[in-house]
ROSE-4610 file (N, C-alpha, C; in Angstrom, 1 decimal, always signed):
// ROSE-4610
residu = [X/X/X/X/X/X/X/X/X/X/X/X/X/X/X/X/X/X/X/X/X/X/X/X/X/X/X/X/X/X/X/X/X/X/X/X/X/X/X/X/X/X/X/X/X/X/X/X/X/X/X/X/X/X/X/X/X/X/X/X/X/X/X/X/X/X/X/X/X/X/X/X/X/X/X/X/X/X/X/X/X/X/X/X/X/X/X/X/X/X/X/X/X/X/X/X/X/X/X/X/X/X/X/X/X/X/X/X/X/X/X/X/X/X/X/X/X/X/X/X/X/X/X/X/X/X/X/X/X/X/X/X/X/X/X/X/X/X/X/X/X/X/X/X/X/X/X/X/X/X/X/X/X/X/X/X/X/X/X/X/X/X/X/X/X/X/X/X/X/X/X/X/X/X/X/X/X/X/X/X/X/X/X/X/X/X/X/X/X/X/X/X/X/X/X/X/X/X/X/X/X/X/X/X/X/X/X/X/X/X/X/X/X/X/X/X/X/X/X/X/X/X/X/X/X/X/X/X/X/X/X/X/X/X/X/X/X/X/X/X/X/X/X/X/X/X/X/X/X/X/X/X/X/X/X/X/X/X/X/X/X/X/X/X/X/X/X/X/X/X/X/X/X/X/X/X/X/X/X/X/X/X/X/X/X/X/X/X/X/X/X/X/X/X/X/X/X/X/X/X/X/X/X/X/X/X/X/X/X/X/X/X/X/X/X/X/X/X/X/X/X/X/X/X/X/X/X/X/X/X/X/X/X/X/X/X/X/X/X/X/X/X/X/X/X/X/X/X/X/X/X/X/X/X/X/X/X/X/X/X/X/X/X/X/X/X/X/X/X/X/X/X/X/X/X/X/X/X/X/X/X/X/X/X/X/X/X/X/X/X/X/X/X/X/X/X/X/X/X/X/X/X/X/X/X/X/X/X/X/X/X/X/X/X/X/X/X/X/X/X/X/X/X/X/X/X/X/X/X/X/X/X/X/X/X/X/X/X/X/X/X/X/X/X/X/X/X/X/X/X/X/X/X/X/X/X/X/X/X/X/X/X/X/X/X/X/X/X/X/X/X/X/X/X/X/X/X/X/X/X/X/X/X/X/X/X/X/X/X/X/X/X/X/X/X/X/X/X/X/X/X/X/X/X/X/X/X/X/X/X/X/X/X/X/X/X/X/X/X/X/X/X/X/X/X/X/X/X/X/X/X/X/X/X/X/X/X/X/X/X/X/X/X/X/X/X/X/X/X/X/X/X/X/X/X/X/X/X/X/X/X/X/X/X/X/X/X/X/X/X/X/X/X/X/X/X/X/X/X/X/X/X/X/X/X]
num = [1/1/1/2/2/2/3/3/3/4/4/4/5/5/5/6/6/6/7/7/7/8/8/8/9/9/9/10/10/10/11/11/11/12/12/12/13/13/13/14/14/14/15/15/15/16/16/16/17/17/17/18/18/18/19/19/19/20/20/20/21/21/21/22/22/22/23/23/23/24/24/24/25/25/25/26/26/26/27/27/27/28/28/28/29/29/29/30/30/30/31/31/31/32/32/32/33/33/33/34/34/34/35/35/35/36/36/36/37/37/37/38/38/38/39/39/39/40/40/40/41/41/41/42/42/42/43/43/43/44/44/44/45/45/45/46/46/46/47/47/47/48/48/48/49/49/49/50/50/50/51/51/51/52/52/52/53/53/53/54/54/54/55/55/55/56/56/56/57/57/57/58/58/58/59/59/59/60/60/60/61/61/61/62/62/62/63/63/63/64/64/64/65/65/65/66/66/66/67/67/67/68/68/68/69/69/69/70/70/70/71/71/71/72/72/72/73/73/73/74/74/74/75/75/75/76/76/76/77/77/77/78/78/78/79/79/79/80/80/80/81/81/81/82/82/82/83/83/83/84/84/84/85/85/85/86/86/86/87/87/87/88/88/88/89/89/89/90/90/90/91/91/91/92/92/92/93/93/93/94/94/94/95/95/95/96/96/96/97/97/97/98/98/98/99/99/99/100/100/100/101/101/101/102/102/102/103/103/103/104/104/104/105/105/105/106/106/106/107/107/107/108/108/108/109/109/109/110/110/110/111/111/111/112/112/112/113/113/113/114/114/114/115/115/115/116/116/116/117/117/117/118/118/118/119/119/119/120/120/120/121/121/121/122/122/122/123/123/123/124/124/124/125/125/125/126/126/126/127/127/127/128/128/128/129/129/129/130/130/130/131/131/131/132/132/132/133/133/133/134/134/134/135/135/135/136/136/136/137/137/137/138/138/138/139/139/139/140/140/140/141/141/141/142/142/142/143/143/143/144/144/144/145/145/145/146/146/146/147/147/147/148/148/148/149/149/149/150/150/150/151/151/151/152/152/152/153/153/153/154/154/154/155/155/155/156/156/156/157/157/157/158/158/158/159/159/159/160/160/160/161/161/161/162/162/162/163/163/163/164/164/164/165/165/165/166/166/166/167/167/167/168/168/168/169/169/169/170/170/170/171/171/171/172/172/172/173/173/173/174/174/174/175/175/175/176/176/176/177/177/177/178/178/178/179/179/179/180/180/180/181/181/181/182/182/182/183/183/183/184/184/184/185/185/185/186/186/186/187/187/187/188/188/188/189/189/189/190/190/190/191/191/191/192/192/192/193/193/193/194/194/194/195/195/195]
x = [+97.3/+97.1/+96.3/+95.2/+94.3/+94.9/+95.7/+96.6/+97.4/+98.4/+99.5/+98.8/+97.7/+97.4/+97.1/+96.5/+96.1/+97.6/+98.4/+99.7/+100.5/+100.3/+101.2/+100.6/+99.0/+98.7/+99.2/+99.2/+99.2/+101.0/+102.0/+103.1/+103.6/+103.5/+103.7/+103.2/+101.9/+101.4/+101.8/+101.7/+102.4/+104.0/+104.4/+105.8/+106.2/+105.4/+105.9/+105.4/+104.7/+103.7/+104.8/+105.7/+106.2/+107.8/+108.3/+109.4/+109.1/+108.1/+107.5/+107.7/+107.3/+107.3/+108.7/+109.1/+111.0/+110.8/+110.5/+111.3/+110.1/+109.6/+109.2/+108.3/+107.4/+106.5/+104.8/+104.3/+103.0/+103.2/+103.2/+103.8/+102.4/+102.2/+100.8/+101.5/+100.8/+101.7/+101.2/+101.5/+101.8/+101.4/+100.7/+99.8/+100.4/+101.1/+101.1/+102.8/+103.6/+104.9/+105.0/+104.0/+103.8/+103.4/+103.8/+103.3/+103.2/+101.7/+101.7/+101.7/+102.7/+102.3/+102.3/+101.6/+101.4/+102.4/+102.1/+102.6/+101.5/+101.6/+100.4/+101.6/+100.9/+101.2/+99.8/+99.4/+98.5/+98.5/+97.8/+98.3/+99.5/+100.3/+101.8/+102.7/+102.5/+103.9/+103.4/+102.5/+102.2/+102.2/+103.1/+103.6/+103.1/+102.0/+101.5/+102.0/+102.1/+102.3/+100.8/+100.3/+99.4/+99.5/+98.4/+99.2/+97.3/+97.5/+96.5/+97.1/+95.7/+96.1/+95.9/+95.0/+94.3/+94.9/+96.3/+96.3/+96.4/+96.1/+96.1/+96.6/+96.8/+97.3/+98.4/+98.9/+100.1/+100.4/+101.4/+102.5/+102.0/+101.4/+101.0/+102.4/+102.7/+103.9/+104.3/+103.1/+103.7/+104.1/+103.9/+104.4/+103.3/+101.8/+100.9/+100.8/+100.9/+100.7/+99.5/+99.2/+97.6/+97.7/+97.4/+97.5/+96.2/+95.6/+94.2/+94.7/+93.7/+94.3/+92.7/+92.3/+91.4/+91.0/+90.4/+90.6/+89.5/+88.7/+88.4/+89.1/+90.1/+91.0/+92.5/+91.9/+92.9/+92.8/+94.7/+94.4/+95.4/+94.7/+95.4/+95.5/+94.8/+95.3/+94.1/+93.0/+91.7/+90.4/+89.9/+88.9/+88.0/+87.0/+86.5/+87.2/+88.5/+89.6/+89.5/+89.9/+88.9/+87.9/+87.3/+85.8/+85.2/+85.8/+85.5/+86.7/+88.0/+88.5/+88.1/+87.2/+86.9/+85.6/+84.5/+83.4/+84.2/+84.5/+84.8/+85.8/+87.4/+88.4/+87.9/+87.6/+87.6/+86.3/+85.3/+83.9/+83.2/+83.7/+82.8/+83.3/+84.3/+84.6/+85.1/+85.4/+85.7/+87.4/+87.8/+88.8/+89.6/+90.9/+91.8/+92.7/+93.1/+93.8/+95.2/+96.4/+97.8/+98.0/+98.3/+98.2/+100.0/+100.5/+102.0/+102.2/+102.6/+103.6/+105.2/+105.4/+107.1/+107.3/+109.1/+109.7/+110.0/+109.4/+110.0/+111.8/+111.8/+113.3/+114.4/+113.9/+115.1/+115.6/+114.8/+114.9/+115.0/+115.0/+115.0/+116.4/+117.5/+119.3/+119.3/+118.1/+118.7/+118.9/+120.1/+119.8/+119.4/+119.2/+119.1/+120.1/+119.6/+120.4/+121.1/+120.6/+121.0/+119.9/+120.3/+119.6/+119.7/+118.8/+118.8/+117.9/+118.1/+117.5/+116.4/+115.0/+114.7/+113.8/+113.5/+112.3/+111.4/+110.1/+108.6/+107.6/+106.9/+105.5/+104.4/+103.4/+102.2/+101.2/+100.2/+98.6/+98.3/+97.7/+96.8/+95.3/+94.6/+93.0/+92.1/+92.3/+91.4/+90.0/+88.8/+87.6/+87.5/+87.6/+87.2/+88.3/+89.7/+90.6/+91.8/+92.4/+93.5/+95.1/+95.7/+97.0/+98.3/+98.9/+100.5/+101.2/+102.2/+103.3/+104.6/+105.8/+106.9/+107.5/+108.3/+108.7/+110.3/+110.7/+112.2/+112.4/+112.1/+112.1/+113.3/+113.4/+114.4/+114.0/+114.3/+114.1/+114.9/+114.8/+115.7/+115.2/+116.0/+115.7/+115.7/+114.8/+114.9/+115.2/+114.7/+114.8/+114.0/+114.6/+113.9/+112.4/+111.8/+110.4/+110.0/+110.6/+110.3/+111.0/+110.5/+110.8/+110.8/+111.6/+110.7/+111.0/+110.1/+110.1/+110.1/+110.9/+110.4/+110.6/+110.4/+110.7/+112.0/+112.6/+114.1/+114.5/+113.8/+113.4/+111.9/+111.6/+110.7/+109.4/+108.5/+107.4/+106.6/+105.8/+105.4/+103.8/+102.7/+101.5/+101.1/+100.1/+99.1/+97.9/+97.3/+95.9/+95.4/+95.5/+94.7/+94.5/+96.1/+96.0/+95.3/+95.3/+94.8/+92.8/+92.5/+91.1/+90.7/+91.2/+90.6/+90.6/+91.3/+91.1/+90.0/+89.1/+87.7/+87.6/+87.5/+87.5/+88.7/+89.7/+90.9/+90.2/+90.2/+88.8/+87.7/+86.6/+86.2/+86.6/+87.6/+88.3/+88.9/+89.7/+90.3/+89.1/+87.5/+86.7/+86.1/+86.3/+85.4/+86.7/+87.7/+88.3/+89.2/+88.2/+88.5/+90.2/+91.2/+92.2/+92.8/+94.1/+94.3/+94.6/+95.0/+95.4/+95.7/+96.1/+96.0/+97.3/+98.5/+99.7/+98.7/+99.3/+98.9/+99.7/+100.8/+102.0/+102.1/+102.2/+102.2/+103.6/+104.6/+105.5/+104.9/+105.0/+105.0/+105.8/+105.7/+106.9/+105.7/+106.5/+106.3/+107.1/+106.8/+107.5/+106.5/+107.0/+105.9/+106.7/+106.1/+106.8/+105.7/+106.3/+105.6/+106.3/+105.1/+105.7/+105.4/+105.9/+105.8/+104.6/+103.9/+102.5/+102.9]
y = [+83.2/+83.2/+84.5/+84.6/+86.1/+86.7/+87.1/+88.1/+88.5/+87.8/+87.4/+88.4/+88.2/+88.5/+90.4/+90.4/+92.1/+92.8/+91.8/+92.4/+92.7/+92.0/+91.4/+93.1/+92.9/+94.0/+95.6/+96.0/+97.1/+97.3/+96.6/+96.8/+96.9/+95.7/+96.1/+97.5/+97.3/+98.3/+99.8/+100.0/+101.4/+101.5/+100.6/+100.4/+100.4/+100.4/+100.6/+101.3/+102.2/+103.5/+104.7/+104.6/+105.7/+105.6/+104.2/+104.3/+105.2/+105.2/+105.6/+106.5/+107.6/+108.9/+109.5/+108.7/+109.2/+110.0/+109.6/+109.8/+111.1/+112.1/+113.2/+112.8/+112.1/+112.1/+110.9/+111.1/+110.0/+109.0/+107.7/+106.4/+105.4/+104.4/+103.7/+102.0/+101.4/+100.0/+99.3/+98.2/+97.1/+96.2/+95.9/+94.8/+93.4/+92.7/+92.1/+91.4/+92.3/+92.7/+92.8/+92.8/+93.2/+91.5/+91.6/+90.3/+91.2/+90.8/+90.3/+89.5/+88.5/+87.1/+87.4/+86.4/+86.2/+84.8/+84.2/+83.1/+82.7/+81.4/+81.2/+80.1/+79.5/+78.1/+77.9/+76.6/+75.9/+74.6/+74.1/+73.1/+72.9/+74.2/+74.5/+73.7/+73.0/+73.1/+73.0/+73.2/+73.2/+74.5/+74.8/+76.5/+76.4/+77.8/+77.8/+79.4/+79.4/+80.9/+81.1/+82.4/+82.8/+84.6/+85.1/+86.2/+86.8/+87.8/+88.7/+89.0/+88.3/+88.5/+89.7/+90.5/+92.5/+93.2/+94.0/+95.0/+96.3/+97.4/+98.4/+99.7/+101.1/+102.0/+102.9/+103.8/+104.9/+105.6/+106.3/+107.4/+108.9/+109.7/+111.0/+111.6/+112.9/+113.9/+114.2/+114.8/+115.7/+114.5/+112.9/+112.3/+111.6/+111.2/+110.8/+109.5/+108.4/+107.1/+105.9/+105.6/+104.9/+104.0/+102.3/+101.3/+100.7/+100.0/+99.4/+97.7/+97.1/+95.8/+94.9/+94.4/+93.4/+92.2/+92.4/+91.8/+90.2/+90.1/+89.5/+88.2/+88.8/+88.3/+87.4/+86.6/+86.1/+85.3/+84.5/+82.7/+82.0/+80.9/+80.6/+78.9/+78.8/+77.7/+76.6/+77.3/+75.9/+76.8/+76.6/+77.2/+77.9/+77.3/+77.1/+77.6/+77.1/+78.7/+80.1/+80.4/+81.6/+82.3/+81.4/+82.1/+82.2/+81.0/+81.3/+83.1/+82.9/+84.5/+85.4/+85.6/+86.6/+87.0/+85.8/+86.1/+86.6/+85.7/+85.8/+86.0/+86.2/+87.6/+88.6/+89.0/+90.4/+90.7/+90.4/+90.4/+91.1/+90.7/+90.7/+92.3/+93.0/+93.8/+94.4/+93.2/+93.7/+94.3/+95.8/+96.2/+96.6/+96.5/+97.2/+98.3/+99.2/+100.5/+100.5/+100.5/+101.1/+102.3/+103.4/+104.9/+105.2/+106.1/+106.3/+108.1/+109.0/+110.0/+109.8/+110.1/+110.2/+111.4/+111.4/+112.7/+111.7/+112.7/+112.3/+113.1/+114.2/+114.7/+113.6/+112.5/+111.8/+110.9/+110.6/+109.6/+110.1/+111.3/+111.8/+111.4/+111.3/+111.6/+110.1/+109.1/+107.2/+107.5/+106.6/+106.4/+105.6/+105.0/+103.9/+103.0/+101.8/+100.9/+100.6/+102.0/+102.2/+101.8/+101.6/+101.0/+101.5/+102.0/+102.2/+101.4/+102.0/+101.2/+102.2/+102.4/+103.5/+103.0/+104.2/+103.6/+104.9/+104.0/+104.6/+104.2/+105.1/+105.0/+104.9/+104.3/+103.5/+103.1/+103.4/+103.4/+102.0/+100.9/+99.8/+100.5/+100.4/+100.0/+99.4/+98.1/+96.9/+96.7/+96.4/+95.8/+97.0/+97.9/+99.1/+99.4/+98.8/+99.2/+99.4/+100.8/+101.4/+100.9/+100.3/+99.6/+100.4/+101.1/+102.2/+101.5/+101.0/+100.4/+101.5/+101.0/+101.1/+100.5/+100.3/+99.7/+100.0/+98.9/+99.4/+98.6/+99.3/+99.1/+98.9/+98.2/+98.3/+98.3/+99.8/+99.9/+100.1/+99.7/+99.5/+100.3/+101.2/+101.7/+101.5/+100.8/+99.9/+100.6/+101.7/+102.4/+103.7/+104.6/+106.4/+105.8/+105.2/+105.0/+104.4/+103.0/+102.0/+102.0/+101.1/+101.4/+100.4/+99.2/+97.9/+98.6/+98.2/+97.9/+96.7/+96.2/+95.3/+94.9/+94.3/+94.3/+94.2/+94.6/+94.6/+93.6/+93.4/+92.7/+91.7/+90.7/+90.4/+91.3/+91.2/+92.0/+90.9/+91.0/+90.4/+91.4/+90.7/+91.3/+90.6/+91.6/+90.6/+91.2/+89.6/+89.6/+90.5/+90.8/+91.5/+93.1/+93.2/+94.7/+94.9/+93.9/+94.0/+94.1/+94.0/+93.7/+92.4/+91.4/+89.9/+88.9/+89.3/+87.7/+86.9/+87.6/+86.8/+85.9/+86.7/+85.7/+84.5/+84.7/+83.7/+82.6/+83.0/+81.8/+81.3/+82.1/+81.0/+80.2/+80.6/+79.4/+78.2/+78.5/+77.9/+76.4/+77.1/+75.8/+75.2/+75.9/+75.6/+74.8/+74.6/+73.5/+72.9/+72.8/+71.8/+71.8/+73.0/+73.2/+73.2/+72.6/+73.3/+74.7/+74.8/+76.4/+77.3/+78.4/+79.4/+80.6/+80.5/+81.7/+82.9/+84.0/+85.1/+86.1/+85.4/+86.7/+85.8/+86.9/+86.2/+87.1/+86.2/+86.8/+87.6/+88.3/+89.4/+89.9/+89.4/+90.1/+90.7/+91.9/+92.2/+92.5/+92.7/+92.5/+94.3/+95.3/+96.1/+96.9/+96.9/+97.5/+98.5/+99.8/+100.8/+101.7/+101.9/+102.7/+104.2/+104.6/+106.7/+106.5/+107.3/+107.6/+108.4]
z = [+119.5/+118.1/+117.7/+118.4/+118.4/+118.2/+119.6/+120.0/+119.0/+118.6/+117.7/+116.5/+116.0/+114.9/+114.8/+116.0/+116.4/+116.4/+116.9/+117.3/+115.9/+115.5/+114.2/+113.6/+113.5/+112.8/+112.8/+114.6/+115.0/+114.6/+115.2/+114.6/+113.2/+112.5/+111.0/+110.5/+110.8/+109.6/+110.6/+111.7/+112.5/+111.6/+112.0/+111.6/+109.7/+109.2/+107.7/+107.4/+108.2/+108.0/+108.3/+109.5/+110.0/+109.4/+108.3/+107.7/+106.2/+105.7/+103.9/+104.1/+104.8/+104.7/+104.8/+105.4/+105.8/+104.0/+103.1/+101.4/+100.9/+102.0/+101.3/+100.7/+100.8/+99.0/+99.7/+98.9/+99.6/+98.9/+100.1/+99.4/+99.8/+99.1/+98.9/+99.6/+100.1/+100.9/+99.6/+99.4/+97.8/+99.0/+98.7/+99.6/+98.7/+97.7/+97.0/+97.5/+98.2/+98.9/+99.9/+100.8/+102.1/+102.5/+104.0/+104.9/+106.2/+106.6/+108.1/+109.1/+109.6/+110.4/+111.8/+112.4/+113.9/+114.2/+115.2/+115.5/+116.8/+117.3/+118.4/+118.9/+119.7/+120.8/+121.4/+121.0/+121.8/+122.5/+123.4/+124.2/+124.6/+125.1/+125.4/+124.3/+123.6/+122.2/+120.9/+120.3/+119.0/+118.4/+117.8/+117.3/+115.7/+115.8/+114.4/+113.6/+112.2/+112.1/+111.2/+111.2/+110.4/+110.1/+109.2/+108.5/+107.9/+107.4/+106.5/+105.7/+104.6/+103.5/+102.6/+103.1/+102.7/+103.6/+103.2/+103.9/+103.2/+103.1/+102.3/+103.5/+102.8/+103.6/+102.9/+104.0/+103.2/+104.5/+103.9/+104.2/+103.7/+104.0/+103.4/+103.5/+102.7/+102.4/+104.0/+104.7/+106.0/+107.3/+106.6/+107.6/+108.4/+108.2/+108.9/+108.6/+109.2/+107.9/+109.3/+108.0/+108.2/+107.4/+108.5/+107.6/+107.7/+107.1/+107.5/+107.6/+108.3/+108.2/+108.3/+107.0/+107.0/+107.4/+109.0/+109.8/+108.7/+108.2/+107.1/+106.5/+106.4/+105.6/+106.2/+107.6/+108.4/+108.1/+107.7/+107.3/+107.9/+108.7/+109.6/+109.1/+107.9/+107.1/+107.3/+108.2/+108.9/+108.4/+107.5/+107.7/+108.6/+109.7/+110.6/+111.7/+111.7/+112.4/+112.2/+111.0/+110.5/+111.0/+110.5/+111.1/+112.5/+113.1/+114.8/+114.8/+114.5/+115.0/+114.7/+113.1/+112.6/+113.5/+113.9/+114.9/+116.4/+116.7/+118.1/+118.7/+118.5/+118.4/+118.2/+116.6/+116.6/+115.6/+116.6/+117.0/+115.7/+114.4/+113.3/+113.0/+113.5/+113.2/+112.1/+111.0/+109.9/+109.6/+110.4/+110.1/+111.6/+111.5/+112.4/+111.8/+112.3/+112.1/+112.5/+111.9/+112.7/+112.5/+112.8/+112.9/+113.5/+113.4/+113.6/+112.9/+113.3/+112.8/+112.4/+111.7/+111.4/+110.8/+111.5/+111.2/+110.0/+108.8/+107.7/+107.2/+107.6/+107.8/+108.5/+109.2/+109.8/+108.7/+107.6/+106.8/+105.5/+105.1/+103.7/+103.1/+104.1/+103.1/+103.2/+103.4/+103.4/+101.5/+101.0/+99.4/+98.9/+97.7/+97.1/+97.6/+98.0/+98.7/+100.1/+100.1/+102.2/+103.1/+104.5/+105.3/+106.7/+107.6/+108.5/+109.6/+110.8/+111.9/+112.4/+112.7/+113.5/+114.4/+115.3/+116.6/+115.9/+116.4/+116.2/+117.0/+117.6/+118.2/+117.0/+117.2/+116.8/+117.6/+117.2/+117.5/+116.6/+117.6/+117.0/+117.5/+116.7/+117.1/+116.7/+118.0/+117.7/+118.3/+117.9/+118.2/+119.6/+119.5/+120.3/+121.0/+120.9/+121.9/+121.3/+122.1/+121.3/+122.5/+121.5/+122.3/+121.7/+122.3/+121.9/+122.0/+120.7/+120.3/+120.4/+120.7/+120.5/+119.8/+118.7/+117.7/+117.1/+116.9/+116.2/+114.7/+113.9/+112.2/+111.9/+110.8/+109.6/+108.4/+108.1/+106.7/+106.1/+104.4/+103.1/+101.9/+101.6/+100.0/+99.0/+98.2/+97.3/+96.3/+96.0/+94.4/+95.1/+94.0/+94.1/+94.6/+94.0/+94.1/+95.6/+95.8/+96.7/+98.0/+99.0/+100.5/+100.9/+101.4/+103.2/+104.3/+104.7/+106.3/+107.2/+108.0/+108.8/+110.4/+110.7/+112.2/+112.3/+113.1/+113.5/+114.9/+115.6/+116.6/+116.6/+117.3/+117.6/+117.8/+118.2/+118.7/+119.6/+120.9/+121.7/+121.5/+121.8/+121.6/+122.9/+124.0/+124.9/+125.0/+124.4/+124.1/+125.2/+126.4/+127.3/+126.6/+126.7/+126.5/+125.0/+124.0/+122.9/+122.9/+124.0/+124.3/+123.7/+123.5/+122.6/+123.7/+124.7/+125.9/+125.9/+125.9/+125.6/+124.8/+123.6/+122.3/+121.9/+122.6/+122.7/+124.0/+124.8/+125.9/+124.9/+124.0/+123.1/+122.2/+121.6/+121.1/+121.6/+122.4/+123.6/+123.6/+124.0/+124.5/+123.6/+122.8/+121.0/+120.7/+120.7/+120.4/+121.2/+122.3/+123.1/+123.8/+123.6/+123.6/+125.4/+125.6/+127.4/+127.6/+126.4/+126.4/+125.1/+125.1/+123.5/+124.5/+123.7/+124.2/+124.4/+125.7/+125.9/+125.3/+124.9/+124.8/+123.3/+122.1/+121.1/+119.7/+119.1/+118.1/+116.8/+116.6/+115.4/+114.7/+113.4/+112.4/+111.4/+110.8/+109.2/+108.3/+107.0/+106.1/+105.0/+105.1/+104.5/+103.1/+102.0/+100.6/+100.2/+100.5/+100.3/+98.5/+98.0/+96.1/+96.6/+96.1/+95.3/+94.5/+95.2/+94.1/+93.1]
């Protein structure tokens, strides 16, 4: 679930970061249109989804895109859930980063209403640890202005490589659980505007 959530973060927002720019221009993410979810499994069958609700970020003109992700702002529908992840996941850290370059030249001739598939590298950095994504997007051109992005495939995140194992072990005993997934699903959904 931890995991899921770091993952969820570093992909999406890498990944709608390195589709915006494809359109020439600095595009701002609509946090309002945007989703990030995770997914968990605890006690080997009880499958939960959860998501952030603050994400903010862009696409600059030359192609650099930076999403933030408010680690804050995780809701996984339990209060007290919450708050043990936001302490003890991701150690009061406040914020996570997805970072990505795009050739924005690959994507400038998509039109209004055309759709492409693309792969991108992406930088998560969580609670002091930087995890390199590979990613395969699908993005849609909504209008001259507007952009999605979203996963085109699943996404698998692990807590290890994410640095959170720990804090998924305190959960784990803080509620009394047999177990918390290591390997966790990640989708996003990202709608970036033309400044």
């Amino acid at each position: 679930m931890n995991k899921l959530l770091c993952g969820l973060a570093a992909v999406t927002l890498s990944a709608a970061l390195s589709v915006a720019p494809a359109f020439a221009a600095d595009w701002t993410l609509d946090n309002a249109s945007s989703r990030l979810a995770f997914g968990s499994v605890k006690a080997n069958s009880l499958g939960e989804v959860h998501h952030f609700e603050t994400l903010s970020g862009g696409v600059s003109a030359d192609g650099a895109a930076m999403i933030t992700i408010d680690l804050n702002s995780v809701q996984t529908n339990i209060d007290i859930r919450n708050e043990r992840m936001i302490e003890h996941v991701f150690k009061a850290a406040g914020t996570a980063t997805l970072s990505s370059q795009i050739d924005i030249a690959a994507l400038e001739a998509l039109p209004v209403g055309g759709t492409a598939v693309t792969e991108v590298e992406a930088r998560l950095s969580l609670v002091g640890t930087d995890v390199d994504l590979d990613l395969e997007l699908f993005v849609a051109r909504l209008s001259d202005s507007s952009v999605m992005v979203t996963t085109n495939d699943m996404i698998f995140l692990d807590t290890d490589e994410a640095g959170i194992d720990g804090g998924i072990d305190v959960l784990k005993q803080l509620a009394d659980l047999s177990g918390i997934t290591r390997a966790a699903p990640v989708t996003l959904r990202f709608v970036f505007t033309q400044n």
